[in-house]
N, C-alpha and C positions, 0 to 999 in steps of 0.2 A: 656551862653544863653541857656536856658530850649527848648530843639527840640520836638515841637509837631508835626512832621512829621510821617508817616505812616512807622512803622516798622514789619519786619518778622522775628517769633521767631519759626525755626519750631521746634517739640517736636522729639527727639530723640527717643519715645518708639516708632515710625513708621522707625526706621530707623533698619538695618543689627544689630541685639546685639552681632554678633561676631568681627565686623566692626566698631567700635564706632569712632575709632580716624578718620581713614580716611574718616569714615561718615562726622565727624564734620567738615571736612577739607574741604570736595566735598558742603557743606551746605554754606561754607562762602563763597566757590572760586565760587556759583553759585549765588550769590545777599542773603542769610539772612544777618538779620539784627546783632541780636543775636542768642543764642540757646538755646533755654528751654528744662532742666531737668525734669521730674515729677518725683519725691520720692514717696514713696507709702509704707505704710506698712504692708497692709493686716488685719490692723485694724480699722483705720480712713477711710479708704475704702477698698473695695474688690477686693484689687491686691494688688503684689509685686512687687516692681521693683528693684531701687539705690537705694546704701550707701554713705558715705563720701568717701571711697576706688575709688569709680567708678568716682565721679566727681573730684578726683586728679590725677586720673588715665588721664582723658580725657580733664583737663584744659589746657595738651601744644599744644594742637592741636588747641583748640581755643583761636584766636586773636581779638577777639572782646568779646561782653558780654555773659558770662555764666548767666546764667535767671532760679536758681535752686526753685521750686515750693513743698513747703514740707506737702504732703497731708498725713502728720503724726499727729500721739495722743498719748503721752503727745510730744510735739513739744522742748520744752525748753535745755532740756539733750542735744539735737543734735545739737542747735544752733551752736555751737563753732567749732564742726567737721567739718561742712559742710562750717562755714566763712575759716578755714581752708585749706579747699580743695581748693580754689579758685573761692568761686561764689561772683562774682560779685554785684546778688541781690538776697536775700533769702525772699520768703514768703510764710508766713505762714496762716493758715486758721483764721476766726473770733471765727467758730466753734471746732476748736480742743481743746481748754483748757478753764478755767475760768477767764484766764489773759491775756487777750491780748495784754493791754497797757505795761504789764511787759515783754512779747515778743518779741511788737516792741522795744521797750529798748534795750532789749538784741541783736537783729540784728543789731541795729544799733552801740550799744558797741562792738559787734563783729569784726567793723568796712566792713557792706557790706550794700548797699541800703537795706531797707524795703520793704516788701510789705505787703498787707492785702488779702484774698481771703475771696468770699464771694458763696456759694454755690446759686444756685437756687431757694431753697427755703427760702433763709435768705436775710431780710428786711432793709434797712440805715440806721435805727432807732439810732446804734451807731456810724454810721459814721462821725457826727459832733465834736465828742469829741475824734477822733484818727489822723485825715487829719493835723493835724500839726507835727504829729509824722510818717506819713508813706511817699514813696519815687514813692507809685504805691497802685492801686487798681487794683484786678483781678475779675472779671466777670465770673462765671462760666458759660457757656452758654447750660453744659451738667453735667447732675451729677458723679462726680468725678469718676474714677475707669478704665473708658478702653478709649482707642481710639478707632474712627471710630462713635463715637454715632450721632444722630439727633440733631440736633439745638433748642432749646428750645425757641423760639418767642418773650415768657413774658418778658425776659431778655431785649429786645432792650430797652423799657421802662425804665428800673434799669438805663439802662448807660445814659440814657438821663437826668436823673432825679439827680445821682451822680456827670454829668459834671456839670451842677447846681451848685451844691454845692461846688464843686472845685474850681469854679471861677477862676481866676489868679493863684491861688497857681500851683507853677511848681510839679505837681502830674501826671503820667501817669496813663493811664485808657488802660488797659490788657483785653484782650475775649480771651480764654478759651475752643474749644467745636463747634465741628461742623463747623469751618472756612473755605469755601471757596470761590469762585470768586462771589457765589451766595449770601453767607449771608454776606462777609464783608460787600459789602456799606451798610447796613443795622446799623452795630455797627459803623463803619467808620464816616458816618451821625451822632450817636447820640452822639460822643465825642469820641469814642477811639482812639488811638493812638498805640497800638502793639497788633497784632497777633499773636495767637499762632497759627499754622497750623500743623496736622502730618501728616493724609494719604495723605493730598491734595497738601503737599509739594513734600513726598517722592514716588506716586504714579507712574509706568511705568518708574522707572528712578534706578540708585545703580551705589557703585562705579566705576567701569568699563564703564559705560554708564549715567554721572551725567548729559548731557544736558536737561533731562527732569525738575530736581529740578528747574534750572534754569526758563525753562519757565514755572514752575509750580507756582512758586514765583513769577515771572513778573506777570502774571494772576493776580493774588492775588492786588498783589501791587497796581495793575493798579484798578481794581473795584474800589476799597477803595478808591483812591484819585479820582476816576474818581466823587463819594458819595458826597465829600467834594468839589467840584469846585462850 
């Protein structure tokens, strides 16, 4: 049965980087749902982050879904590493290559869910001839590159208009960018179904002292479905 219920994915680049595992550990033991990766390669956007090394390094620590987001250019070469590590769902952007539908192939040959991201400035215009092929659509709600940025507005509209389109098909719809107690019901309302959160997750909280994540994730949690009732 396809769970369209409100999930948290918080993003590891807000968390301790000398800390990763027991990050990951304090992130589940406090209510996430999953845990998003962002890859980055300082080309496709302007940062660096993970490898495949790091998400195999840190998949025994998580017991639920690894959610690896690959804001790489040329994306395709890396697929297999990264199904290898242990992610769960791999996605990729619309905009990194000139092959998309040969991407999501290959993610899903890889054998790990699909997903499609779609930056800010990029329109649905192909999203009718991929949704039978992907497993997730991501919303960027911020342009790619760092944590901590501003909520971009125009996006609630995108998600409103892609759950549309989705209809029935067991597809998640992923935001990106600016997530918390404030803007979820906003994406919450117009179809999403998992959040990404970083500062707002791991804000006033680290391993030694996780009860923060915790209620920083209940917050969260709570707007969103408070959106949807």
């Amino acid at each position: 049965m396809f769970d369209r219920s409100i999930k948290i994915s918080p993003s590891i680049l807000s968390a301790d980087f000398a800390n990763f595992g027991a990050e990951c550990r304090a992130i589940e033991a406090q209510g996430a749902d999953w845990v998003h990766v962002d890859v980055m390669d300082g080309h496709f956007v302007p940062n660096l982050t993970f490898g495949p090394a790091m998400c195999a390094a840190i998949r025994p620590h998580i017991k639920g879904v690894m959610d690896v987001h690959l804001m790489i250019s040329p994306v395709d070469a890396y697929i297999e590493a990264f199904a290898k590590a242990g992610s769960d769902i791999i996605t990729a952007h619309l905009e990194a290559g000139p092959h998309i539908h040969r991407t999501l192939q290959a993610i899903r040959g890889a054998g790990a869910k699909a997903g499609v991201s779609l930056n800010p400035g990029t329109g649905l215009e192909d999203m009718p001839y991929l949704l039978d092929m992907v497993d997730m659509v991501l919303v960027m709600t911020v342009n790619p590159g760092f944590g901590g940025q501003k909520f971009i507005h125009s996006q609630v509209d995108k998600v409103r208009r892609l759950r549309e389109m989705i209809g029935d098909r067991p597809i998640h719809i992923q935001i990106d960018g600016g997530i918390t107690p404030e803007t979820a019901p906003l994406v919450a309302a117009a179809g999403a179904d998992v959040l990404v959160a970083g500062s707002a997750v791991f804000k006033g909280g680290s391993v030694s002292n996780p009860a923060p994540y915790g209620e920083n994730i209940r917050a969260i949690r709570a707007a969103a479905e408070a959106a949807r009732a």
